[in-house]
RODREN-255501 format. One record per residue: x, y, z of N, C-alpha, C in turn; residue in three letters. Coordinates in pm, whole numbers, plus 50000, padded with zeros to 5 digits. Layout:
<nodes>
XYZXYZXYZala
...
</nodes>
This chain:
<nodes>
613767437340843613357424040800614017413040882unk
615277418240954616107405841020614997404841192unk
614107408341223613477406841305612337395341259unk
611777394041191610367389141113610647380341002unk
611737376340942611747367840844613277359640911unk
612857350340936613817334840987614837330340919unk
614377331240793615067328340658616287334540598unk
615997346140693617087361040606619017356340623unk
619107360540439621037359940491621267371840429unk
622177377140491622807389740434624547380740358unk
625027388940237626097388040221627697394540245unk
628567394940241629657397340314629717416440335unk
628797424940213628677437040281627127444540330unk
626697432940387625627440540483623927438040410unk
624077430840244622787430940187622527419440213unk
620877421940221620007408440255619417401840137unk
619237389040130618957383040014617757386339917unk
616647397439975615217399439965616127412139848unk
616607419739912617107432339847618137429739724unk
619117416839744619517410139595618607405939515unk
617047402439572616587394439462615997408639418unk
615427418239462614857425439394615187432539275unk
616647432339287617197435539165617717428339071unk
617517414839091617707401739013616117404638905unk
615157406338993613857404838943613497418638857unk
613717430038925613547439338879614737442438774unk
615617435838703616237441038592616077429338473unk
615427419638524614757409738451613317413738380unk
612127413938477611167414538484610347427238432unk
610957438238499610657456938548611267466538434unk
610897465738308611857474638178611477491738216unk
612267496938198611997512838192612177519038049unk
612127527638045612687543837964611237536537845unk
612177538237723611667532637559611687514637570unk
612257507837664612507495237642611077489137690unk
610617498837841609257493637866607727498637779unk
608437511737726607297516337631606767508037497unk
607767504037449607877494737356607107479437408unk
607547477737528606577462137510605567462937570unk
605657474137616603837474337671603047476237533unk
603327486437425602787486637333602737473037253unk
603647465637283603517453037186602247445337230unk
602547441737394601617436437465599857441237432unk
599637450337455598337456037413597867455437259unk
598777451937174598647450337029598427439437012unk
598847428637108598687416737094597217409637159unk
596827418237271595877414737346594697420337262unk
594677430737205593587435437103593747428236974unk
593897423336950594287414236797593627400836880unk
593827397436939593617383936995591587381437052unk
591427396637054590277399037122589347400336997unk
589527404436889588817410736788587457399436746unk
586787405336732585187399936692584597396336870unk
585727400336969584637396637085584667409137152unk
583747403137254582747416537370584207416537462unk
584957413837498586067416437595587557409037510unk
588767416337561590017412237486590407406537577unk
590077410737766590787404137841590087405637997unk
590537396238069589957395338190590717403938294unk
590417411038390590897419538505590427414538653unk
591367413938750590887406638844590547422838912unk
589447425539008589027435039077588967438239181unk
589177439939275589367434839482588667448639521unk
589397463839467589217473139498589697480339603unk
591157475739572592437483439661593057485539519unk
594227492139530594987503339481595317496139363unk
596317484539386596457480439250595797471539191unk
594547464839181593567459139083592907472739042unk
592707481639104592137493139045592467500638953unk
594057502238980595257510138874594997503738779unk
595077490238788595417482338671593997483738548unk
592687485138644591587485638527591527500938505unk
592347511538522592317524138493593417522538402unk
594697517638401595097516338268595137510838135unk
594447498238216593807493138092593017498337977unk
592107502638044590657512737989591257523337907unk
592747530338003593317539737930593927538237784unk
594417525637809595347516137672594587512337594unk
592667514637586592337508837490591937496337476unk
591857491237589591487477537592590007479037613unk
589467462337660587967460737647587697447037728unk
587687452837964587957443037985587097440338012unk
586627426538078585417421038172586277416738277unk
585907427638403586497429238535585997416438637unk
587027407338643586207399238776586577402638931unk
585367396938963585107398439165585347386739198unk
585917382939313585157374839428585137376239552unk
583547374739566582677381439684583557366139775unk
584297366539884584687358940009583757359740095unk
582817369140097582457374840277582717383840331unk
584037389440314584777395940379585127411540325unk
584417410340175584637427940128584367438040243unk
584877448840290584287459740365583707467440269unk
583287476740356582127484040258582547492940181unk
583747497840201584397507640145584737500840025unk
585237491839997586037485339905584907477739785unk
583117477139878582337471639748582127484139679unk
581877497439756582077511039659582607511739570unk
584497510739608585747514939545584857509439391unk
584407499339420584317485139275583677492239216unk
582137490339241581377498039210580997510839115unk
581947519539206582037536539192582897535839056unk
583797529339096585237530838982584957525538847unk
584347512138829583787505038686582817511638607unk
581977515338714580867527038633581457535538542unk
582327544738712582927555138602584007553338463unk
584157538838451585357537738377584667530938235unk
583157526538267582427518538179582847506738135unk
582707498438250583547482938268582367474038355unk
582327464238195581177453338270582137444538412unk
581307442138516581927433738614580937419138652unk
581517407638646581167396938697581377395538845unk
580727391638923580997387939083581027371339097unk
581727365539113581277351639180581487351639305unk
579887351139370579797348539515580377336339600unk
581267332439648581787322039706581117311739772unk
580837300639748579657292839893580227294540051unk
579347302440103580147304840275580537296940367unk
579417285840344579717273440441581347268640356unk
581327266740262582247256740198583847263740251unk
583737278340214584797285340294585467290240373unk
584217292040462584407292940630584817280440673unk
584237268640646585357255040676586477256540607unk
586987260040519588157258940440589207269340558unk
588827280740556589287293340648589547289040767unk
588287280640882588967273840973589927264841017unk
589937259340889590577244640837592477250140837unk
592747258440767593857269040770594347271640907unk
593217278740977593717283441092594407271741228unk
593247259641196593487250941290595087242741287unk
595177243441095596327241341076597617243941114unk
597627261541164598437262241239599947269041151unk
599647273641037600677276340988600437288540914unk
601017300940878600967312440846600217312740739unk
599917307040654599457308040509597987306740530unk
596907311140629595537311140588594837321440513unk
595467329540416595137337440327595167329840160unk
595937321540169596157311640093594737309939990unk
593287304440068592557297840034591507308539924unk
591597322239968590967333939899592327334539752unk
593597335239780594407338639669594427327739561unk
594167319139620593677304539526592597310239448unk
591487307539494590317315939480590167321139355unk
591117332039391590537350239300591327343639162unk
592537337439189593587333339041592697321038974unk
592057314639046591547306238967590187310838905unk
589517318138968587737322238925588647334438798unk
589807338938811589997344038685589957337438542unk
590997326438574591027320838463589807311638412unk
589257309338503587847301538487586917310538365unk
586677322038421585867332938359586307335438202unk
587687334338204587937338738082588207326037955unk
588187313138019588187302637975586427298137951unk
585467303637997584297303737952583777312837853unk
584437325037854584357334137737585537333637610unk
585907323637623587207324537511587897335937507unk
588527343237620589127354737609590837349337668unk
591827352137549593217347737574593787355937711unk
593477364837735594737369437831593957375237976unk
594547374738067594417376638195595277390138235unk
594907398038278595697411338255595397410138463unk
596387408638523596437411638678596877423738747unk
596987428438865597997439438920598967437738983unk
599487423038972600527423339062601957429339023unk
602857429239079603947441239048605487437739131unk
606167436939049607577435639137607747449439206unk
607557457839188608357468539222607977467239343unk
606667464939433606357464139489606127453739620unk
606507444239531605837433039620606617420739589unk
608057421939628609467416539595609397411839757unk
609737419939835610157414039971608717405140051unk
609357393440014607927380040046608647372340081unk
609257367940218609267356140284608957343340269unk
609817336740208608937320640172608357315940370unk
608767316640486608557312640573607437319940633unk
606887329840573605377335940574604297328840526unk
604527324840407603787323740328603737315840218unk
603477305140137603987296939981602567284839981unk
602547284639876601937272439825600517277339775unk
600797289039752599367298339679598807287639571unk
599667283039481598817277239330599137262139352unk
599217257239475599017240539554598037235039593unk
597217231639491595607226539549595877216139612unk
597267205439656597467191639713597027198239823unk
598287214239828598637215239987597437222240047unk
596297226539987595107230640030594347224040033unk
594137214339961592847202339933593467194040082unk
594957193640085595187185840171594997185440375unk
594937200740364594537206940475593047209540539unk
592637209440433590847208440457590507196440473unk
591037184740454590637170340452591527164440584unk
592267170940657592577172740802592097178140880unk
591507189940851590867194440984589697206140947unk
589407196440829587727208740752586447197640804unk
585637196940764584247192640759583517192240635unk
583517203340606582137202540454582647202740314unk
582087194740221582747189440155583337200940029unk
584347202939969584637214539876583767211039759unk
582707212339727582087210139587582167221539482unk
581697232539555581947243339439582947253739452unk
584377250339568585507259139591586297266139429unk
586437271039393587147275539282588817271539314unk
589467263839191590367258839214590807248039096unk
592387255639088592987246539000594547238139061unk
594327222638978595017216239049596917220938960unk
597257207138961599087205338909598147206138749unk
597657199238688597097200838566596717207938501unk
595647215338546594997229138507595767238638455unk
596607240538623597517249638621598687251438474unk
598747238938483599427243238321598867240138197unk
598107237238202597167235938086596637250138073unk
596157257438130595627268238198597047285538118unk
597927275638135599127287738087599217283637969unk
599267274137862599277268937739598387278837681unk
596887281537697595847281237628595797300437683unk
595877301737838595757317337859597147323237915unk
596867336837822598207340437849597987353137993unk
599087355038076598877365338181599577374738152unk
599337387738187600317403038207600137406438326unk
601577409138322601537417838475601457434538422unk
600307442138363600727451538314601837457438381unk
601197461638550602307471938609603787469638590unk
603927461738592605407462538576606267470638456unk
605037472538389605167483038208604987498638201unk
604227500938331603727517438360604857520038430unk
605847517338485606597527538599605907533538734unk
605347520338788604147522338886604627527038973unk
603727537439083604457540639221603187545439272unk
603347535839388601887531939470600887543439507unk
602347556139559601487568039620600557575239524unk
601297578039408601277585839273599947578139218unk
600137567739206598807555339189597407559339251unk
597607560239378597007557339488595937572239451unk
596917586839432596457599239397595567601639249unk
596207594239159595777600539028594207588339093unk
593887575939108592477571739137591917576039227unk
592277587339347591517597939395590827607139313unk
591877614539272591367625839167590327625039060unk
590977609838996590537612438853589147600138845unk
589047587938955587547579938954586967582239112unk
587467593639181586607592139311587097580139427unk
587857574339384588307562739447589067562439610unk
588707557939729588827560239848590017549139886unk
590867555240005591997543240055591307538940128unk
591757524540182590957518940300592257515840439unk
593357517840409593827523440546595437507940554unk
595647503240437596987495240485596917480840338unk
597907478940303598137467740216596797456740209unk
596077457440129594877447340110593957443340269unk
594107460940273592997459740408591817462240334unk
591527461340173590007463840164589267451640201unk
589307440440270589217424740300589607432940472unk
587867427040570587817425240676589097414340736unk
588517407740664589837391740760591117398140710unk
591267399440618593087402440556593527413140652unk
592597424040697593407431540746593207424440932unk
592497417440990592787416041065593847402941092unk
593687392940976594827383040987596427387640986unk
596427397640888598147404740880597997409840992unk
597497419541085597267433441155596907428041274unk
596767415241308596657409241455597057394241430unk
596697386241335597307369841416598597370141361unk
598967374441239600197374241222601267376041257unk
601327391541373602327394641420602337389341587unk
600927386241614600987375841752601387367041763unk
600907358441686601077342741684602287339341610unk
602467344941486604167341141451605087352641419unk
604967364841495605717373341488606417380041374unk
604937381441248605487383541129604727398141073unk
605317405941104604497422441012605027425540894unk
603937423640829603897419340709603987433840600unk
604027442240690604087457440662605667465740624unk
606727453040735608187451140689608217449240553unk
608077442140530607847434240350607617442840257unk
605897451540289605477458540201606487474640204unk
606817475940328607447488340329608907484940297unk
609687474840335611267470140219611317470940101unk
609817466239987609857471239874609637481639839unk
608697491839935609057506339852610037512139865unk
611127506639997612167516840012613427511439885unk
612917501839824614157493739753613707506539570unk
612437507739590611547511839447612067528239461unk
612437531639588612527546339605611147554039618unk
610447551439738609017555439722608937559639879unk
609807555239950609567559540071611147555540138unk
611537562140233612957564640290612827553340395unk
614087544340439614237539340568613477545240682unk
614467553140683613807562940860612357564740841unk
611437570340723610497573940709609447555640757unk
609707547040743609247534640721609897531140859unk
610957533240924610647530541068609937539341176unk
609837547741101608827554341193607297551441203unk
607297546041104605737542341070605317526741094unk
606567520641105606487507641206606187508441338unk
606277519641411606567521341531604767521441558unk
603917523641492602877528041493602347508841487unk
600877510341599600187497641567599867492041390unk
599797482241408599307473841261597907484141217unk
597217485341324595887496141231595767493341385unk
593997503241416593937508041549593447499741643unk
593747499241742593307485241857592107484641907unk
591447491741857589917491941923589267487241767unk
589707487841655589147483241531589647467741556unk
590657465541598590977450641637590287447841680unk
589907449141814588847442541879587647441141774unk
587497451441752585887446941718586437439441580unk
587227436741484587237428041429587787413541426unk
588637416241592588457398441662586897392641650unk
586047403341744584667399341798583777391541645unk
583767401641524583347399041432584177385041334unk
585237387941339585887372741267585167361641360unk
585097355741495584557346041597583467345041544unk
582767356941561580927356741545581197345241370unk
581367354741274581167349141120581657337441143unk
583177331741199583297315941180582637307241261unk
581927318241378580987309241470582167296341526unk
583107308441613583587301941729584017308941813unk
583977300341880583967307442058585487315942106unk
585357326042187586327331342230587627322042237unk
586897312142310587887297542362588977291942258unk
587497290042177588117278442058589327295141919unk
589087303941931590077313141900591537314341976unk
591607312742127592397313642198592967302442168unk
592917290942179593257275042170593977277441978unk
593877284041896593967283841753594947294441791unk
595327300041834596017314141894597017305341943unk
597127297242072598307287942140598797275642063unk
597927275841997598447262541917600107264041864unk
601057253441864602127261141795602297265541641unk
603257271441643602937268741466603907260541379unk
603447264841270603767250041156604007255441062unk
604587249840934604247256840846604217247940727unk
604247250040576604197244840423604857230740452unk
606177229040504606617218440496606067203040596unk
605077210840636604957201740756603127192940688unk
602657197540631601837190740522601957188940349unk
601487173840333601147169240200601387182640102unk
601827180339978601927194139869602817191339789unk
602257197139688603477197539494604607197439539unk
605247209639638606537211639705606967195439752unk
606337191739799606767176739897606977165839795unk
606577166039623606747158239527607607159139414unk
608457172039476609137180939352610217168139333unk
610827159139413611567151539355611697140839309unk
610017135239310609447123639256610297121439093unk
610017113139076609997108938913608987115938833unk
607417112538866606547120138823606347133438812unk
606477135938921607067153938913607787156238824unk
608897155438812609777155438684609427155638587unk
608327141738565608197139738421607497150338363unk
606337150738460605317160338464605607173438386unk
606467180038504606837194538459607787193438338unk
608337185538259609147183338172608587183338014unk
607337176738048606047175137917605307188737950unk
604757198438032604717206638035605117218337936unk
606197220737997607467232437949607907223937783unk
607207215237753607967211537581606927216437490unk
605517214737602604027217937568604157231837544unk
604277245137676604497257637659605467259337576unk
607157256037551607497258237423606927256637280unk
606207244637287605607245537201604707257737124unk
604217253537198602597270437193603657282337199unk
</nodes>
């Protein structure tokens, strides 16, 4: 990680701050033995009580990589009753509209898709890139968190059941990546260097966002199963037919070529460090075993190419105008408009202060 993250401090015997927090987070967050059995059972008692007299208890976000998948296989297992959401970007591969597909059938799980407007996002996507700063994945993760809560705020359904997971996905670089749930710092970037106007982008602002947690509640189930990615990865082989697609949220054409080529070109960030620091912290895979597998390209260089050729073609730009977005220097969160840039306002303050009296409240 001391190669790829800028940010990194180790303390006086050799640990890096990513590997303190994980166990800050994970003995907070991550319960085991009877302590996690117990509140997962509470959790699901609560989400079915909350659901009763309706067609779904809770919403599931769906992508159709490993863990949105786990997560609607345990759900289903626990007894729940979800309505699985999509969103179609553009960019699903084909493998991954299967995974969806194949897996809900077999699991007997209604799914919603909201198709994205292309024009509106392909400017948004360019708009990112021109920007110049690591975070153009940003505008899809906005996206998928908000068309969740949207969905389930049209069906009156309290809880949002996600896959995300400490155990896993602890080692994250703020200098990679931040400002996921910052519609300033996204609204603000498209109105620099976008074109078409955001009318129907999915998206919640500073408001929503907590209004949004008042009214719906989220689970991270995994963090309640004792998840482990490989073991994961096997029992949705076996048991729904379910196929890998070859690297951390490579079921997404652009994702795997944005981590798997501009990332580690343009700002020298493999993002595969990260994902492979948290399994070695979870005990899922060994050091040595994870540098050896660094040593290996991001995914294969002739699939690069052709998914340079194809990212150009879809944003409909030129070799040129890629190269020029490629040299540009980079930048990053702090260097545009955003919530972050107001945290020490007055208003800010006040803001988040009436908030959190609001969520105590509720």
């Amino acid at each position: 990680m001391d190669t790829t993250d800028p940010l990194i401090q180790f303390d006086e015997s050799g640990i890096c701050n990513h590997c303190q927090q994980y166990d800050i987070v994970s003995a907070r967050f991550v319960p085991t033995g009877e302590i996690a059995r117990s509140q997962l059972e509470k959790n699901i008692a609560e989400i079915k009580e909350a659901g009763k007299g309706k067609k779904y208890d809770c919403v599931i976000g769906i992508s159709g990589g490993v863990d949105s998948t786990f997560t609607a296989y345990k759900v289903v297992q626990l007894g729940l009753r979800p309505l699985a959401v999509h969103l179609d970007n553009g960019w699903n591969s084909e493998l991954a509209v299967k995974n969806i597909e194949h897996v809900l059938k077999k699991l007997k799980v209604d799914l919603y898709t909201h198709v994205i407007d292309w024009e509106e996002f392909k400017d948004l996507q360019v708009a990112f890139l021109k920007a110049s700063t690591p975070d153009a994945e940003i505008p899809s993760d906005h996206a998928i968190v908000s068309i969740n809560y949207s969905i389930a705020k049209r069906n009156r359904i309290k809880y949002v059941v996600l896959g995300c997971n400490y155990r896993t996905e602890t080692h994250l670089p703020l200098a990679w990546s931040q400002g996921h749930a910052d519609w300033k710092y996204i609204n603000g970037i498209h109105k620099k260097f976008g074109n078409v106007p955001l009318k129907t982008f999915p998206r919640r602002n500073l408001f929503s966002y907590y209004f949004d947690s008042i009214s719906i509640k989220r689970f991270d189930i995994l963090n309640y199963v004792d998840y482990n990615k490989k073991q994961a990865m096997e029992t949705l082989k076996n048991d729904l037919g379910w196929k890998y697609y070859g690297g951390k949220h490579y079921e997404s054409i652009y994702t795997r070529f944005y981590q798997g080529y501009i990332l580690p070109k343009k700002f020298g960030f493999d993002k595969r460090r990260a994902h492979l620091s948290s399994l070695i912290c979870s005990g899922e895979i060994s050091r040595d075993d994870a540098l050896v597998e660094l040593k290996e390209d991001t995914y294969p260089i002739a699939l690069q190419n052709e998914d340079k050729e194809y990212v150009q073609k879809k944003f409909g730009i030129t070799s040129e105008d890629f190269s020029r977005i490629m040299d540009t220097p980079p930048k990053t969160y702090w260097d545009y408009s955003s919530y972050g840039q107001m945290r020490k306002t007055i208003l800010y303050k006040f803001i988040k202060r009436f908030f959190n009296a609001a969520n105590e409240k509720n």
